[in-house]
C-alpha positions as a printed Julia matrix, in Angstrom:
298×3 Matrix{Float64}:
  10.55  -12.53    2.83
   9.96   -9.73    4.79
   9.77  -11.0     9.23
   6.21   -9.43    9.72
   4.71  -11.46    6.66
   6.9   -14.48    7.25
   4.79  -16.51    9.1
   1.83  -15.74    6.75
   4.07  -16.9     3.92
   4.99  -20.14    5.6
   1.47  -21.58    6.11
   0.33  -20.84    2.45
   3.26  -22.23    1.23
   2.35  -25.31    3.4
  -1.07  -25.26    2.52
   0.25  -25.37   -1.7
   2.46  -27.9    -1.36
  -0.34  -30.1     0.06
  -2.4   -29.35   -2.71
  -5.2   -27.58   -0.19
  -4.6   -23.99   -1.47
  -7.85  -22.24   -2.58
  -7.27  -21.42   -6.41
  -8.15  -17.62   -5.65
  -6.37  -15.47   -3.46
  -7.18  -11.85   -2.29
  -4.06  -10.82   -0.61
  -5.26   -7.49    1.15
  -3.53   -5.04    3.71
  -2.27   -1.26    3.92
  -0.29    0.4     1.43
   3.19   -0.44    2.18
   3.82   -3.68    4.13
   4.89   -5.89    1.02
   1.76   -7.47   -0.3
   3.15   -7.71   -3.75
   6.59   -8.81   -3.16
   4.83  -11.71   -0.57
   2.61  -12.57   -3.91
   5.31  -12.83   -6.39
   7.61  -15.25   -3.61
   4.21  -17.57   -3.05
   3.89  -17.55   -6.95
   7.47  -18.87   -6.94
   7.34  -21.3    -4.51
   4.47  -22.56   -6.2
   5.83  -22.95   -9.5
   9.19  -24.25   -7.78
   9.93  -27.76   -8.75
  11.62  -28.69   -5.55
   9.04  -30.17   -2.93
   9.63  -27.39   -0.28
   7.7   -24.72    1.64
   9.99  -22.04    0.02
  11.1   -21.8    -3.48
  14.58  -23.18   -3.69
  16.4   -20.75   -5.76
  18.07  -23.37   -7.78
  15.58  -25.42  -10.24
  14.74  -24.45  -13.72
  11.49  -22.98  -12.61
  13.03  -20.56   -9.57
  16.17  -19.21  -11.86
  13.78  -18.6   -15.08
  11.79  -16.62  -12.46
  14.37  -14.48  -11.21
  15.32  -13.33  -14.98
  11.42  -12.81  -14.74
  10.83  -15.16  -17.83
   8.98  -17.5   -16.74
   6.55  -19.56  -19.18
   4.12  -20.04  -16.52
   3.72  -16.42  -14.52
   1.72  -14.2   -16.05
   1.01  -10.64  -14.35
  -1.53   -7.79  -14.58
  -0.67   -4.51  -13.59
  -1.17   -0.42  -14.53
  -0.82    2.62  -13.5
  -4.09    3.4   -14.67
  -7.42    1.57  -14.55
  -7.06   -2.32  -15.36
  -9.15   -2.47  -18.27
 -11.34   -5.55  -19.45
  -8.51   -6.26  -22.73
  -5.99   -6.53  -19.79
  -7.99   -9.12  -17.94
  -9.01  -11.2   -21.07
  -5.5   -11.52  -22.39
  -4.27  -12.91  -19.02
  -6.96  -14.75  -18.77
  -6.34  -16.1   -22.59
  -2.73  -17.51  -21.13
  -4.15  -19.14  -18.53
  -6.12  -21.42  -20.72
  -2.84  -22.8   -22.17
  -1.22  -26.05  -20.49
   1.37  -25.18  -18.09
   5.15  -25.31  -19.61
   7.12  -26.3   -16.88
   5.63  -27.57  -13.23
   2.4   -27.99  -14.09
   1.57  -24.8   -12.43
   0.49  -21.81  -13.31
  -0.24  -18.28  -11.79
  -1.7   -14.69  -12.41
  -1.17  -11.85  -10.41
  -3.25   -9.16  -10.42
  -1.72   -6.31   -8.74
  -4.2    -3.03   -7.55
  -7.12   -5.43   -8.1
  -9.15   -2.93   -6.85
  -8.64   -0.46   -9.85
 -10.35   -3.36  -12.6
 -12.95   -1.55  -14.72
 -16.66   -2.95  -14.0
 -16.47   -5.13  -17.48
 -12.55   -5.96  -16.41
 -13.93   -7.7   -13.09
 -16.86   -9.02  -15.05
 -14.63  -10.98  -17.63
 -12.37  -12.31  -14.05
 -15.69  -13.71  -13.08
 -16.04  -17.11  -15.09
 -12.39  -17.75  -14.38
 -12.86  -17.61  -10.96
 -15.75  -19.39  -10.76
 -14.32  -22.23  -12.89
 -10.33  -22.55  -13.0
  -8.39  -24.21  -15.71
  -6.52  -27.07  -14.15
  -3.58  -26.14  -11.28
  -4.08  -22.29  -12.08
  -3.95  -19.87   -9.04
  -5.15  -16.2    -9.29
  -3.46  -13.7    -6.6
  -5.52  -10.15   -6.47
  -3.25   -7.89   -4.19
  -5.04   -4.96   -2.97
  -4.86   -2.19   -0.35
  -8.74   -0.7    -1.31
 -10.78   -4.47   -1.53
 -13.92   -2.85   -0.51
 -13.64   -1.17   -3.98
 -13.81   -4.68   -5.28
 -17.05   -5.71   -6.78
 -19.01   -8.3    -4.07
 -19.28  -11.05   -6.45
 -15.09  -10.81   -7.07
 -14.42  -10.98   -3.1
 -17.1   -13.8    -2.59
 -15.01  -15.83   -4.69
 -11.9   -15.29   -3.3
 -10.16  -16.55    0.14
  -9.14  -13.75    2.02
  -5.45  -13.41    2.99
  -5.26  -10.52    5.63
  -1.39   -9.1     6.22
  -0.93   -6.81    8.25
   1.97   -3.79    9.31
   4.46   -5.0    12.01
   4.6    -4.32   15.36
   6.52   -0.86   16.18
   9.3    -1.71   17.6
   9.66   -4.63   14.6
   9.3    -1.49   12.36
  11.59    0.25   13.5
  14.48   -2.65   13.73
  13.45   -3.57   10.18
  14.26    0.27    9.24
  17.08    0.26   11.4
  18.94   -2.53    9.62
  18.16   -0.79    6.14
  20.83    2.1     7.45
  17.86    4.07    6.28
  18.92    7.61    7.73
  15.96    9.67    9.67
  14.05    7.26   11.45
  12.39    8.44   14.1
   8.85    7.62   16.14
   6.85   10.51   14.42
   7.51    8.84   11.12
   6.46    5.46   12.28
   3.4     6.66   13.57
   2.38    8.54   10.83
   2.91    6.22    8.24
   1.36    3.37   10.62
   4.25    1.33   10.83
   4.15    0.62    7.3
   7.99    0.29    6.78
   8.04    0.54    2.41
   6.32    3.62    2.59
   8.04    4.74    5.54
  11.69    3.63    3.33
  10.02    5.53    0.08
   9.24    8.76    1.68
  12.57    8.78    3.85
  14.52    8.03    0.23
  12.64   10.67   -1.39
  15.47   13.3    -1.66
  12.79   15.71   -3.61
  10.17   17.9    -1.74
   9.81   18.91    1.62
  10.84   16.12    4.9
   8.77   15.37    7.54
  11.64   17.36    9.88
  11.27   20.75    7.44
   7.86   20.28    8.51
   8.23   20.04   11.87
  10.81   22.74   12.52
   8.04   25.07    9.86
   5.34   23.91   12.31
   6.83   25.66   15.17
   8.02   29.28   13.16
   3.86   29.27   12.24
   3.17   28.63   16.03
   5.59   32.09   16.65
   4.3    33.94   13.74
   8.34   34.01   12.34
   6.1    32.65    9.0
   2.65   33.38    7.79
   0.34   30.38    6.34
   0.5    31.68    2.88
   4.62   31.53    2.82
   4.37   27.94    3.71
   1.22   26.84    1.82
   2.82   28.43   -1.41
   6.25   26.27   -0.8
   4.18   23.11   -0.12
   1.26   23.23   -2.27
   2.24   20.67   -4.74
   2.81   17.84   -1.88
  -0.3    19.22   -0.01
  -1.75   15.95    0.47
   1.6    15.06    2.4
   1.25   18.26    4.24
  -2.47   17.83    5.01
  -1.39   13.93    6.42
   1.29   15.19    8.53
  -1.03   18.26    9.83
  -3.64   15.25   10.62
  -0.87   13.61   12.7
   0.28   17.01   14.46
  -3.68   17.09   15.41
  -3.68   13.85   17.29
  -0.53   15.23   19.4
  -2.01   18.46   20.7
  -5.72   16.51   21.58
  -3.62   13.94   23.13
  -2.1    16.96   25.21
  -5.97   17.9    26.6
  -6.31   20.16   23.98
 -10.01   18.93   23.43
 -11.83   22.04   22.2
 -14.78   22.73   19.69
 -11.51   24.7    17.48
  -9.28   21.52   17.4
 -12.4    19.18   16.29
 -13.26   21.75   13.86
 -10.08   21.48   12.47
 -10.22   17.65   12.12
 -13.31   17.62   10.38
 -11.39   20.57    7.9
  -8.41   18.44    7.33
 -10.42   15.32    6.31
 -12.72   17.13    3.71
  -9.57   18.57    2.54
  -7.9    15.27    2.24
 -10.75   13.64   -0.29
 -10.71   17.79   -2.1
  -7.34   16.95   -2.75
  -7.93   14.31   -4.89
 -10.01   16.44   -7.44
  -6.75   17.59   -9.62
  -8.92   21.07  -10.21
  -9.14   22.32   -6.85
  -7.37   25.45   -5.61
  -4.31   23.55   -3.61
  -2.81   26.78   -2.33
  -6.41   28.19   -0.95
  -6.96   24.71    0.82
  -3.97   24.18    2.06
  -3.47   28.44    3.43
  -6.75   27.91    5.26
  -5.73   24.75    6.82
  -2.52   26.31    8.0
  -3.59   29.62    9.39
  -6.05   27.3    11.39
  -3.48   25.24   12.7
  -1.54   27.85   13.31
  -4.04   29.74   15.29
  -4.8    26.32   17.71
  -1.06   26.13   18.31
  -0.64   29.57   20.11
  -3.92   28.54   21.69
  -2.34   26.01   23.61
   0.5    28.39   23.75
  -1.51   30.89   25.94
């Protein structure tokens, strides 16, 4: 288990094997921090047959989970919407006695992306639970959950470590590039920070950086750099956010620099719109920033 959700993990592992877990779980926190790895380990150590907080690895139940064929997990997940066939299927398994502990478990990961009918059909379920079932929804977006689906649920909060926990955790990866910029700008969120230093494609955070400061001498123009980064603009457009919150925290505090902000998040939610002009959005952003930078220059 990861240290920053450790002692989180601990107490509802306590709390199952005195039979006073809550049957319905919504496991929420920011993209990145391990919310579906800490669901999978509670769904083993609640179908482990040992009589221990943690699952011990070594019983019938724990090894036919780690060849992920267990009888008795069943798991909902898509890259797309969860749609209400997904739901009733899982929930169809559920109604079946347990095979092996007497324990059983769904886990619904990006709860938050169930269709209207989907979350509709995980009502009655929730609202009456076959015997010794447990229902995990992990989600990063729960306000995108429908009110009747949270109210049923017991909130588990997790939350990103502390910075310099972060950074150790990082540290003992050997995961090359750490730095504080990154930390901060992924808000100490060490997966994503580990997926987007491990990403060997695209453009790095340091390209960026050392980009940043040719635009701030005019050695490149906006359009150069917007047409080299428009297919990760929503990177570029996070990272430019970050850049912002360094020059205002230099007393840069002007009408251009708040003008900007409001800019870069508009551009962040056009970005999601797959028809948009990426290049357009992106130059304009840049020639902005650009312009603020020699600003604070002069």
């Amino acid at each position: 288990m990861y240290p920053w959700l450790e002692e989180s993990f601990l107490q509802l592992g306590a709390r199952a094997q005195n039979s006073s877990l809550h049957h319905a779980l919504l496991i929420k926190g920011p993209v990145g921090i391990g919310k579906t790895d800490f669901s999978y380990q509670l769904a083993k150590s609640i179908l482990c047959k040992s009589d221990t907080q943690k699952p011990c690895g070594k019983c019938q139940s724990c090894l036919l989970f780690d060849a992920q064929s267990h009888p008795d997990l069943h798991q909902v997940a898509s890259e797309k919407q969860l749609g209400v066939d997904l739901i009733r299927d899982a929930i169809q398994k559920l109604s079946s006695k347990a095979h092996l502990s007497g324990n059983k478990v769904l886990i619904i990961e990006q709860a938050e992306s169930m269709t209207e009918s989907a979350a509709n059909a995980l009502l009655k379920t929730l609202e009456e639970p076959t015997e010794n079932t447990f229902i995990f929804l992990v989600s990063a977006f729960p306000e995108r959950l429908l009110p009747t689906i949270i109210s049923r649920c017991e909130k588990v909060n997790l939350y990103a470590p502390s910075f310099t926990l972060c950074k150790q955790w990082l540290e003992s990866q050997n995961i090359p590039g750490v730095n504080e910029d990154i930390i901060r700008i992924y808000g100490q969120c060490p997966l994503k920070i580990k997926e987007q230093l491990a990403t060997k494609d695209g453009i790095s955070f340091t390209d960026f950086a050392n980009s940043i400061v040719q635009l701030r001498q005019a050695q490149v123009s906006s359009l150069t750099l917007a047409e080299t980064w428009q297919k990760e603009a929503e990177q570029v457009v996070l990272w430019l956010q970050y850049e912002l919150s360094k020059l205002a925290m230099t007393g840069l505090a002007n009408n251009s620099l708040w003008a900007l902000e409001d800019k870069l998040i508009k551009a962040s939610i056009a970005l999601q719109n797959p028809g948009v002009n990426r290049l357009l959005i992106l130059s304009d952003m840049l020639t902005d920033f650009g312009s603020l930078m020699r600003q604070q220059t002069n």
